[in-house]
C-alpha positions as CSV (number, residue, x, y, z in Angstrom):
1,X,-56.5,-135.6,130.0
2,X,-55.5,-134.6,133.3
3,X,-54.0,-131.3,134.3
4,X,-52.4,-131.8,137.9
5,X,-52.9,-129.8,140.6
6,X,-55.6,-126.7,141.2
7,X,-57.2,-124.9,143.5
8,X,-56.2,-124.8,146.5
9,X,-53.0,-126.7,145.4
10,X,-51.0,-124.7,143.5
11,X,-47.9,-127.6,142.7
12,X,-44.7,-126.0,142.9
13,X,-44.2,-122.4,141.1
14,X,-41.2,-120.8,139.5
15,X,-40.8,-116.9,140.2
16,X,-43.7,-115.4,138.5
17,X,-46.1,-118.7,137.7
18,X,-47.6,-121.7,139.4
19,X,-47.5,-125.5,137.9
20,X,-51.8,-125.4,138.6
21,X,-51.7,-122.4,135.8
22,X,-49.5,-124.0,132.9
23,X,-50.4,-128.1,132.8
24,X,-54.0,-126.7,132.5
25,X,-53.1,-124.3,129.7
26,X,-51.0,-127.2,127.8
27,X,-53.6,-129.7,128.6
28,X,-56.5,-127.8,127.2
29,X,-54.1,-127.1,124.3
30,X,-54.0,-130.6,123.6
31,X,-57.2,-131.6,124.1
32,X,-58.1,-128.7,120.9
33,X,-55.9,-130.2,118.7
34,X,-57.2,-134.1,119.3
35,X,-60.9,-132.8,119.3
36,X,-60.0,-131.0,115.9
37,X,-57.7,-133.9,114.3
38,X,-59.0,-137.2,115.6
39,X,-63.1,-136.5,115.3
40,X,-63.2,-140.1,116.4
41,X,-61.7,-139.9,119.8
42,X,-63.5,-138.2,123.0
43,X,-61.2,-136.4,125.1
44,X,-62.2,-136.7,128.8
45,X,-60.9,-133.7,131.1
46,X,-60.6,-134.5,135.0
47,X,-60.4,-130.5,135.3
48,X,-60.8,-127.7,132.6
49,X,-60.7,-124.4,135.2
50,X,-59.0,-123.7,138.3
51,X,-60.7,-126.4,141.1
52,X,-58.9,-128.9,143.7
53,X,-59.1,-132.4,142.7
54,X,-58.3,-135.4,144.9
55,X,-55.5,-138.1,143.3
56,X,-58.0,-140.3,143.9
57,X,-61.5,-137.9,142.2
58,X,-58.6,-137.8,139.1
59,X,-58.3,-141.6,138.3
60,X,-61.8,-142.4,139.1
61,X,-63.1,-139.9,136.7
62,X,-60.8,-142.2,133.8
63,X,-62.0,-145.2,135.0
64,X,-65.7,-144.4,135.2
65,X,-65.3,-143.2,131.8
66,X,-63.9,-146.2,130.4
67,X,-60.8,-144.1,129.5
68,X,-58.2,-145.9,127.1
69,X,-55.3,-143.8,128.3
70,X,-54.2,-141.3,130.9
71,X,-52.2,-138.6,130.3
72,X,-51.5,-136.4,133.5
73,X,-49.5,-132.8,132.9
74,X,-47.0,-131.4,135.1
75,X,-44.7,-129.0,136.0
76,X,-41.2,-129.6,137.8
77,X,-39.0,-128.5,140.3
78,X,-35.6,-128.8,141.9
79,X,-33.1,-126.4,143.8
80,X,-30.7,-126.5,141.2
81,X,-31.9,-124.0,139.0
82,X,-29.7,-124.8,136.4
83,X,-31.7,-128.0,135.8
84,X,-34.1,-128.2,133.0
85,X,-35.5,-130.6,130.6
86,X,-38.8,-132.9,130.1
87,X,-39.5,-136.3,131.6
88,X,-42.1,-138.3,131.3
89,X,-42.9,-141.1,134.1
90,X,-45.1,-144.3,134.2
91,X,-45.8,-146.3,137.0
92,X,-43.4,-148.4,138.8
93,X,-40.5,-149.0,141.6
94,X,-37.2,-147.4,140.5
95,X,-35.2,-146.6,143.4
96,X,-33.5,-143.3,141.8
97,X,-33.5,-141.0,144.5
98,X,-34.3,-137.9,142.5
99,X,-37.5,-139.8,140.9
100,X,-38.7,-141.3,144.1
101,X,-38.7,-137.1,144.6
102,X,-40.6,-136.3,142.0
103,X,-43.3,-138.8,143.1
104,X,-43.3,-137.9,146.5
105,X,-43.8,-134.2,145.8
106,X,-46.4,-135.1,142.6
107,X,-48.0,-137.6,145.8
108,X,-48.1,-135.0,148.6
109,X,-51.1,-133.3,147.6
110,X,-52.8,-136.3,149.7
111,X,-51.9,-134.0,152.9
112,X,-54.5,-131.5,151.8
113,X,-57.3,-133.8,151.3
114,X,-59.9,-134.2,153.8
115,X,-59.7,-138.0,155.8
116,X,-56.8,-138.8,153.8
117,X,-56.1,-141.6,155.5
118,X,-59.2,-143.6,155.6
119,X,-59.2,-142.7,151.8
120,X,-55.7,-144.0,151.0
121,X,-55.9,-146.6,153.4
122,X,-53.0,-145.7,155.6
123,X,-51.0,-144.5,152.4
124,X,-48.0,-142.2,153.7
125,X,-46.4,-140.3,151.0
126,X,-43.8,-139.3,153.0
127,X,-43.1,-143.1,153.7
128,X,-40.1,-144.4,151.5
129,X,-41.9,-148.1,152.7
130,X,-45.6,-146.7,151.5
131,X,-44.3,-145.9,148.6
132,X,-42.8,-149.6,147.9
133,X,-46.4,-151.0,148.2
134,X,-46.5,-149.7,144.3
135,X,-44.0,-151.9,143.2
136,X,-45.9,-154.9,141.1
137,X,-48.8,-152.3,140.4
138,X,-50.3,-151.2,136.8
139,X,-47.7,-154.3,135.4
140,X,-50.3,-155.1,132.8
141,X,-50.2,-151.7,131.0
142,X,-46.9,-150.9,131.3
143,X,-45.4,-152.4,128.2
144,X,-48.0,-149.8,126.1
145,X,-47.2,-147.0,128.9
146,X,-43.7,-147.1,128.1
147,X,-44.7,-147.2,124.2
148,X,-46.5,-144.0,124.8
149,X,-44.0,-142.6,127.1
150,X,-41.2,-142.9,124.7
151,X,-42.7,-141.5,122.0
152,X,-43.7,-138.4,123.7
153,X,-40.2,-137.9,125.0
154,X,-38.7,-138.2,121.2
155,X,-41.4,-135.3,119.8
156,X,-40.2,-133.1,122.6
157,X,-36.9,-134.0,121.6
158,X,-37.1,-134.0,117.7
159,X,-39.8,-131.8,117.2
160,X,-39.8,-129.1,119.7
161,X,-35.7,-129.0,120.1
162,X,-36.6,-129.8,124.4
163,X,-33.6,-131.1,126.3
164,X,-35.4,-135.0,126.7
165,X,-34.2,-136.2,130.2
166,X,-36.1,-139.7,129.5
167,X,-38.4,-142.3,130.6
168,X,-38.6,-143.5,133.8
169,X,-40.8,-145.2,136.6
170,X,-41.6,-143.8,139.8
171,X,-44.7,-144.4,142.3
172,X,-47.0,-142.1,141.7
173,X,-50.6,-142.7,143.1
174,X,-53.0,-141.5,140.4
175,X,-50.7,-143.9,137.7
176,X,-51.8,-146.8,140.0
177,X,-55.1,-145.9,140.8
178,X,-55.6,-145.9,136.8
179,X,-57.0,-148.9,134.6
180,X,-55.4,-148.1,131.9
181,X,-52.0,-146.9,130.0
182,X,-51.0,-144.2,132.1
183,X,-48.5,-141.4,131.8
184,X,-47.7,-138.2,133.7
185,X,-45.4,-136.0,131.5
186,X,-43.1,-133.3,133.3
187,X,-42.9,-130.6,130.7
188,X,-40.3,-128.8,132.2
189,X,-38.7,-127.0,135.6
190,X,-40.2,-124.0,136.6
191,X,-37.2,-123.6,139.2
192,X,-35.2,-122.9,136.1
193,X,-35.2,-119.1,135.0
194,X,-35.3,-120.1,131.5
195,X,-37.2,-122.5,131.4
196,X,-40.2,-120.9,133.5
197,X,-40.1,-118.2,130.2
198,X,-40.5,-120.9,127.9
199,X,-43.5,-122.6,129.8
200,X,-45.3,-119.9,130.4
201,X,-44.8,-118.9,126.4
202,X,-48.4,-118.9,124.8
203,X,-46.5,-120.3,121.3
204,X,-44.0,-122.7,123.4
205,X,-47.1,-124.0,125.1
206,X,-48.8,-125.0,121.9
207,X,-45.3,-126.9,120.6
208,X,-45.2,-128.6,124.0
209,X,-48.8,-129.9,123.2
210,X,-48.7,-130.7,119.6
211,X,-46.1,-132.5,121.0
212,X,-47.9,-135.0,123.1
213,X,-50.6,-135.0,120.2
214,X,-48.3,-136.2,117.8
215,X,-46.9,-138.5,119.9
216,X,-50.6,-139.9,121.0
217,X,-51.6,-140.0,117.6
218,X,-48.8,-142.2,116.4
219,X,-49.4,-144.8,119.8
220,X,-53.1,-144.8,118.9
221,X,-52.1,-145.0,115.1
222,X,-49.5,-148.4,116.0
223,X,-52.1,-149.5,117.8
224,X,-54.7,-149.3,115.2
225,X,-52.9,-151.6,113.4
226,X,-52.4,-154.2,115.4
């Protein structure tokens, strides 16, 4: 479980909050219920309290681990404040401009990190062409990616009555860097009045993560009984 941002890396904010603040709330909200529900599973947290994590620190932390799944929580943001709505992203090449955004902005905390550029090798997140590199990466877990990806966008559409804006594919680094199903869930725009409220909403926070639980315990549930 992987709440983005921290630290010195605040993600973007709304008008009264920061994204570091609420994906670690809703992530530690979902870790409580899978530690209570699902006694058999171990969830793994790259952060549980404000600290600065490298893209790179996040994935190795899963992979070390032996993780089965990644699931990375986020915040969004866009100058149209009127926008709002989930989506939830796996790894790949679409060439939608507004999700090549997203990745870009989710990948620029890179900038911050020290020797970046011996640690990325070269990686420019800024770089439309850097960016294309991830193109045939993480191909042998995207079928089950998607699987999980879907599933969480219909709870947050059926269950929680959220405004689902879909799946979709998008380079992000700490997807790649992952061996394993990987996710990265946008719960929402901060940039959006509203929507800030609602995040930021102790009781809306624990429907956005029962959420994601129910919609991990039916992927690990299907795959269970395969």
């Amino acid at each position: 479980m992987d709440a983005g941002h921290g630290g010195q890396d605040p993600g973007t904010h709304g008008d009264f909050s920061k994204e570091k603040d609420v994906a670690l709330k809703i992530a530690l909200k979902f870790g409580r219920y899978v530690e209570t529900l699902l006694d058999e599973v171990e969830v793994i947290y790259t952060r549980s309290d404000d600290r600065f994590l490298e893209l790179e620190q996040r994935a190795q932390i899963a992979n070390k681990n032996g993780a089965d799944l990644f699931i990375s929580i986020h915040c969004n943001a866009i100058p149209r404040t009127e926008i709002h709505g989930t989506e939830t992203y796996v790894m790949g090449l679409d060439k939608v401009e507004g999700n090549l955004m997203v990745a870009k902005r989710e990948n620029s905390v890179i900038l911050q990190e020290d020797n970046y550029e011996e640690v990325y090798e070269g990686f420019d997140p800024n770089s439309p062409e850097a960016n294309a590199i991830f193109a045939l990466y993480q191909s042998a877990y995207l079928e089950s990616s998607l699987k999980l990806a879907y599933k969480v966008e219909t709870q947050f559409k059926t269950r929680v009555g959220r405004y689902s804006r879909g799946v979709k594919q998008a380079p992000f680094w700490v997807l790649w860097r992952t061996s394993m199903p990987s996710v990265l869930i946008e719960t929402g725009y901060l940039t959006n009045p509203n929507e800030e409220k609602f995040l930021n909403d102790e009781l809306k926070q624990d429907y956005i993560a029962s959420a994601i639980y129910r919609a991990f315990r039916d992927y690990k549930k299907e795959l269970d009984s395969m």
